[in-house]
N, C-alpha and C positions, 0 to 999 in steps of 0.2 A: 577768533577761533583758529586754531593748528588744524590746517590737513594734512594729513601723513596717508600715503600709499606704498604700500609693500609689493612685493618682487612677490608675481607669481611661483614662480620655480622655486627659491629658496626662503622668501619670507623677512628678505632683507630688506630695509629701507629704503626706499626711490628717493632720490636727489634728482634735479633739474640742471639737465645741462645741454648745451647744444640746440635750446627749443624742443625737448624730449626728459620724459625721466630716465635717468640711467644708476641699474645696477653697478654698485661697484664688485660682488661677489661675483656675481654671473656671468660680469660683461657685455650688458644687454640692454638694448634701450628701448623703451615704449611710449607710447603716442600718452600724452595725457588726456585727451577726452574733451568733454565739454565744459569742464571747470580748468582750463587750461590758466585763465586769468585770476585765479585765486592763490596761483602758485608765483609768490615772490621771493626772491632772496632781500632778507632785511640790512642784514650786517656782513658784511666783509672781512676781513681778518687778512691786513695785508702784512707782511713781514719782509725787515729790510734783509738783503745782500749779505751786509756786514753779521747780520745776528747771524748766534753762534746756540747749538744746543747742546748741552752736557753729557760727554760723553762716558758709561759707567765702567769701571773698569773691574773686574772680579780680584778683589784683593786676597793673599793667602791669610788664612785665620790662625790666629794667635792664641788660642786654646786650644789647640789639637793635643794630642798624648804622645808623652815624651820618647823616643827613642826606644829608652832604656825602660820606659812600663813596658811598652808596645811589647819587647823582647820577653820580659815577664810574664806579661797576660799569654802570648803564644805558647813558649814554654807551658805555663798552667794548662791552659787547655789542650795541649798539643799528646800532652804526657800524660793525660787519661785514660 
């Protein structure tokens, strides 16, 4: 069975760290209680040095309107 305790203040999720749950929104840590020993970390997720994450880059879009509508539609609607 999952135990999950939530962040009084803001209702975020408690994670265990330092011997304490701590918020990560709040910044706050609190005593876990008397199920202190129900609370383990199973899996780890270690990632090497060398790894690398992908960085996105905002590319310009290649269907935008052409110059020369652009000038058109303004015209059109400008001259109303």
């Amino acid at each position: 069975m999952i135990k999950l305790r939530w962040c009084p203040s803001c209702d975020n999720i408690l994670i265990p760290k330092e011997k304490k749950l701590y918020c990560k929104a709040c910044d706050e840590f609190f005593e876990f209680g008397k199920d202190q020993d129900d609370y383990k970390i199973i899996k780890k997720i270690k990632h090497d040095d060398k790894e690398t994450a992908p960085i996105v880059i905002k590319q310009n879009r290649k269907d935008r309107i052409s110059l020369e509508d652009r000038k058109a539609f303004e015209e059109f609607f400008h001259s109303s």
